[in-house]
Wavefront OBJ file of the C-alpha trace (Angstrom):
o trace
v 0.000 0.000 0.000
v 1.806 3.171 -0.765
v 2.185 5.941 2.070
v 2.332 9.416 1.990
v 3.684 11.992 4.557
v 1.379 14.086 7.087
v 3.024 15.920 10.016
v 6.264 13.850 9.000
v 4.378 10.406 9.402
v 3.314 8.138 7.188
v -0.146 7.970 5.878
v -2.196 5.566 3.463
v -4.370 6.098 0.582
v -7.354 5.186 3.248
v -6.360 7.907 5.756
v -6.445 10.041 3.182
v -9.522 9.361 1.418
v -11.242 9.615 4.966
v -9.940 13.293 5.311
v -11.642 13.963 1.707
v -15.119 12.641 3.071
v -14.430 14.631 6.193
v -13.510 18.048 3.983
v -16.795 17.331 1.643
v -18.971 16.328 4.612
v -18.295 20.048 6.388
v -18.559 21.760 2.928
v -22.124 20.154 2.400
v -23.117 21.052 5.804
v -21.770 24.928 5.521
v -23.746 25.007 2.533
v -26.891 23.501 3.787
v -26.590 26.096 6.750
v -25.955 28.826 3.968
v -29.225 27.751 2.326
v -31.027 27.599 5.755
v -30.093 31.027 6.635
v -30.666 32.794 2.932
v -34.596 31.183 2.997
v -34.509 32.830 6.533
v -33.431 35.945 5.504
v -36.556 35.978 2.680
v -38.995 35.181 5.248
v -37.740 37.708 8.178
v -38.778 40.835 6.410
v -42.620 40.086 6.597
v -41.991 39.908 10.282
v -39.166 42.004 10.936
v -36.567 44.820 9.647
v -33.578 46.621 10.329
v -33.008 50.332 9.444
v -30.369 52.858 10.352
v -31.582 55.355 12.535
v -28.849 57.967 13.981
v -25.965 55.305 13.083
v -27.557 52.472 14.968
v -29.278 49.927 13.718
v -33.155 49.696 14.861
v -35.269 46.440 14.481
v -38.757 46.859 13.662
v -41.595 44.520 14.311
v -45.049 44.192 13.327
v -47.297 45.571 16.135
v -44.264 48.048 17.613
v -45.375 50.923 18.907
v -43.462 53.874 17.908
v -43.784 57.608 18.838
v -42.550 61.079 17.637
v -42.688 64.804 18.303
v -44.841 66.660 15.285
v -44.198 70.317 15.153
v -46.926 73.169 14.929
v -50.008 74.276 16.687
v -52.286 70.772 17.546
v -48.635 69.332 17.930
v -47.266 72.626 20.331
v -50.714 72.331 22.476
v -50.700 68.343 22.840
v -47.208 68.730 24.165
v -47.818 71.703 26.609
v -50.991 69.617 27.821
v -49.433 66.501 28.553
v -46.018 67.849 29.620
v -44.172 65.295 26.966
v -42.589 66.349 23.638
v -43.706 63.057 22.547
v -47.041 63.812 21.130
v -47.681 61.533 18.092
v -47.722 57.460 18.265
v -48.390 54.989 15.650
v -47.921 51.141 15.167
v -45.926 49.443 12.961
v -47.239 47.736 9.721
v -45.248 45.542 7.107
v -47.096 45.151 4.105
v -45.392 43.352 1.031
v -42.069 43.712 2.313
v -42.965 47.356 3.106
v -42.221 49.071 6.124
v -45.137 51.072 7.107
v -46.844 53.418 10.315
v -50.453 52.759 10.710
v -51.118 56.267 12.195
v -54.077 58.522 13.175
v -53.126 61.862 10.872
v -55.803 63.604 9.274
v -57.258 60.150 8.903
v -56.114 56.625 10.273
v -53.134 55.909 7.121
v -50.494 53.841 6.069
v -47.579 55.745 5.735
v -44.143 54.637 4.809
v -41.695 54.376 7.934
v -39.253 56.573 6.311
v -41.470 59.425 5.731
v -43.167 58.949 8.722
v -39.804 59.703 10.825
v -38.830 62.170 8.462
v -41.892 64.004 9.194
v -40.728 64.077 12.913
v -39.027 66.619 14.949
v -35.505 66.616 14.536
v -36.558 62.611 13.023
v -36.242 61.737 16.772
v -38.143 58.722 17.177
v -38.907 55.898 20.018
v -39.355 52.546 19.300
v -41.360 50.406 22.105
v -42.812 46.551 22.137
v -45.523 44.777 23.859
v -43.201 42.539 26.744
v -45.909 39.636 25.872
v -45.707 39.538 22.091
v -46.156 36.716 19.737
v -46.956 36.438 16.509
v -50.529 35.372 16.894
v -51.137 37.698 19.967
v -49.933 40.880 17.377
v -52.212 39.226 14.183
v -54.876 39.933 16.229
v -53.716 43.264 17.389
v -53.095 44.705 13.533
v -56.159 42.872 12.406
v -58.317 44.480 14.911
v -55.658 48.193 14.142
v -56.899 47.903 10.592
v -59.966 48.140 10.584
v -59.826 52.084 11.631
v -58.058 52.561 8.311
v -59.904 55.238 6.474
v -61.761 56.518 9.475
v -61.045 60.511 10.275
v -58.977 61.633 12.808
v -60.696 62.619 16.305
v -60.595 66.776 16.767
v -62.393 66.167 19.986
v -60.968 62.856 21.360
v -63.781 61.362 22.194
v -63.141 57.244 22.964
v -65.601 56.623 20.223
v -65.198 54.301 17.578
v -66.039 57.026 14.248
v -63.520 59.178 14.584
v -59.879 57.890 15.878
v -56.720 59.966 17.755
v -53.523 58.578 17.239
v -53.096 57.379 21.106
v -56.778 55.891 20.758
v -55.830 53.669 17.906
v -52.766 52.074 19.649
v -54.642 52.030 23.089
v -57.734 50.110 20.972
v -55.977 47.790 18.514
v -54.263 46.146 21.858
v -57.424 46.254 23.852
v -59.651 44.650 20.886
v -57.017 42.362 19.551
v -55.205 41.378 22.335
v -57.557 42.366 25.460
v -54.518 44.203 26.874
v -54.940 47.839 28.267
v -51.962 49.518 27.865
v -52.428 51.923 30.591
v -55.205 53.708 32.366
v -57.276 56.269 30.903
v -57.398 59.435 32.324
v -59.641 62.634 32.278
v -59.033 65.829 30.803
v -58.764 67.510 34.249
v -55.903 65.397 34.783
v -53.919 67.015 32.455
v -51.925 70.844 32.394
v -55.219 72.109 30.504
v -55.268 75.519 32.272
v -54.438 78.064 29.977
v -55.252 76.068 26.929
v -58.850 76.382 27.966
v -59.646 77.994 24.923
v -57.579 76.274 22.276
v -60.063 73.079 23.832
v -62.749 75.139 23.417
v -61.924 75.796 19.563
v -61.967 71.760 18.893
v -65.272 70.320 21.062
v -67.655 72.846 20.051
v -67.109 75.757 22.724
v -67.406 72.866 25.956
v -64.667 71.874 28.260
v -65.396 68.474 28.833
v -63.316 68.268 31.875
v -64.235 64.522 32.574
v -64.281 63.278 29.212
v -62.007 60.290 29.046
v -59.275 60.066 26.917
v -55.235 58.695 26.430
v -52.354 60.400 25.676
v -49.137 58.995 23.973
v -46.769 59.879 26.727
v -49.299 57.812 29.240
v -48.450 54.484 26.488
v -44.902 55.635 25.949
v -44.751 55.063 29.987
v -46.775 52.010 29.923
v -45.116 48.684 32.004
v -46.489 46.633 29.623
v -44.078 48.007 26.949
v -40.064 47.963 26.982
v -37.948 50.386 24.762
v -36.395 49.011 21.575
v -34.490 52.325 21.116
v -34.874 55.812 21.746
v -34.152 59.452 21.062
v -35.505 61.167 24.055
l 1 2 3 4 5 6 7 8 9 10 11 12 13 14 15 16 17 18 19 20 21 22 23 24 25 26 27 28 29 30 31 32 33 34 35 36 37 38 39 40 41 42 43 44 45 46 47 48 49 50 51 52 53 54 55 56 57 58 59 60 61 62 63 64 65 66 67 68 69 70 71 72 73 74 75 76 77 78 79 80 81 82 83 84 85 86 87 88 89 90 91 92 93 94 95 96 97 98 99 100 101 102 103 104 105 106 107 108 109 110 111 112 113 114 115 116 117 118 119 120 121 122 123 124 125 126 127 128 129 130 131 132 133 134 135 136 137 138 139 140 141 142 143 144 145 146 147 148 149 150 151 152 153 154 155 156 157 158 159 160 161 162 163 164 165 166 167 168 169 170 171 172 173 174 175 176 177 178 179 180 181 182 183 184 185 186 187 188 189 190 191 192 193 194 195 196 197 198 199 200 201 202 203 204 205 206 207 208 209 210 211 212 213 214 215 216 217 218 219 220 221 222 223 224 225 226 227 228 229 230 231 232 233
């Protein structure tokens, strides 16, 4: 039987045919894992995405909740109100591969993530998810989210069902699809509304509905039921 060298013994033809299996059995199984992790990677975008936000990178999930600070008037007196520059809240939607912001604007919307930040303050964002998630639990949730789509946004935030806040949509599509209340509601006269009396006035028809309920996106941004997947404030 003729004999090679390897590490300055002797080896046969057998010892070396054994290595070649070895070598070809680890390539196969690299590539299998290769293959594994590229139909993975086509799969994880329906569920999940990365962007870069700020030089980090963010991962977004359906049924996040993420918030913002909108500029001008509505956004100014929201703020001064609640005491928060977070004002604006919306939840997050993939759609084809899409990543979307199911938010309460001038009606409830899908709006691309990207703009949606951009629109922002500054683009400051945060990015917050339910501690209980699962994929079934948050089917639910955007199923039941969804079905606001179209519906005009809520001048008076009321906690009726025709016309929808942006707060009131998160605080719903959890309570509906997932019976989980974020946080309590609260009443107007809970809030810093003294010396905003008539800016209130303007938007319910000249009433001050002091005990009307109603939730604000700093009370879900503060929620225990949440934890923080990044933020900017």
């Amino acid at each position: 039987m003729n004999k090679g060298l390897l590490n300055g013994k002797p080896v046969s033809k057998v010892t070396l045919k054994q290595i070649g299996r070895n070598i070809i059995g680890l390539l196969i199984t690299l590539f299998v894992m290769l293959s594994i992790l590229y139909v993975v990677s086509l799969i994880l975008p329906k569920k999940q995405q990365s962007i870069a936000q700020k030089g980090t990178d963010v991962t977004f999930r359906d049924g996040d909740i993420i918030f913002q600070e909108i500029s001008g008037e509505l956004g100014g007196e929201i703020s001064a109100i609640t005491g928060s520059p977070i004002n604006h809240c919306g939840l997050i939607f993939f759609k084809e591969g899409e990543l979307l912001v199911l938010e309460a604007a001038d009606q409830v919307k899908l709006t691309p993530l990207k703009e949606w930040i951009f629109n922002g303050v500054d683009k400051k964002i945060a990015l917050l998810r339910y501690k209980m998630a699962n994929d079934n639990l948050i089917s639910t949730v955007l199923i039941e989210a969804e079905k606001f789509r179209g519906n005009p946004y809520d001048y008076q935030y009321s906690m009726d069902d025709e016309n929808i806040y942006c707060s009131e949509l998160v605080y719903k599509a959890y309570k509906n699809g997932a019976g989980v209340k974020l946080c309590p509601l609260k009443k107007l006269r809970d809030l810093d509304y003294k010396g905003h009396e008539e800016f209130i006035k303007k938007l319910t028809n000249g009433k001050l509905p002091l005990d009307r309920e109603i939730i604000t996106p700093v009370d879900i941004y503060k929620s225990e039921k949440l934890y923080v997947i990044y933020n900017d404030f």
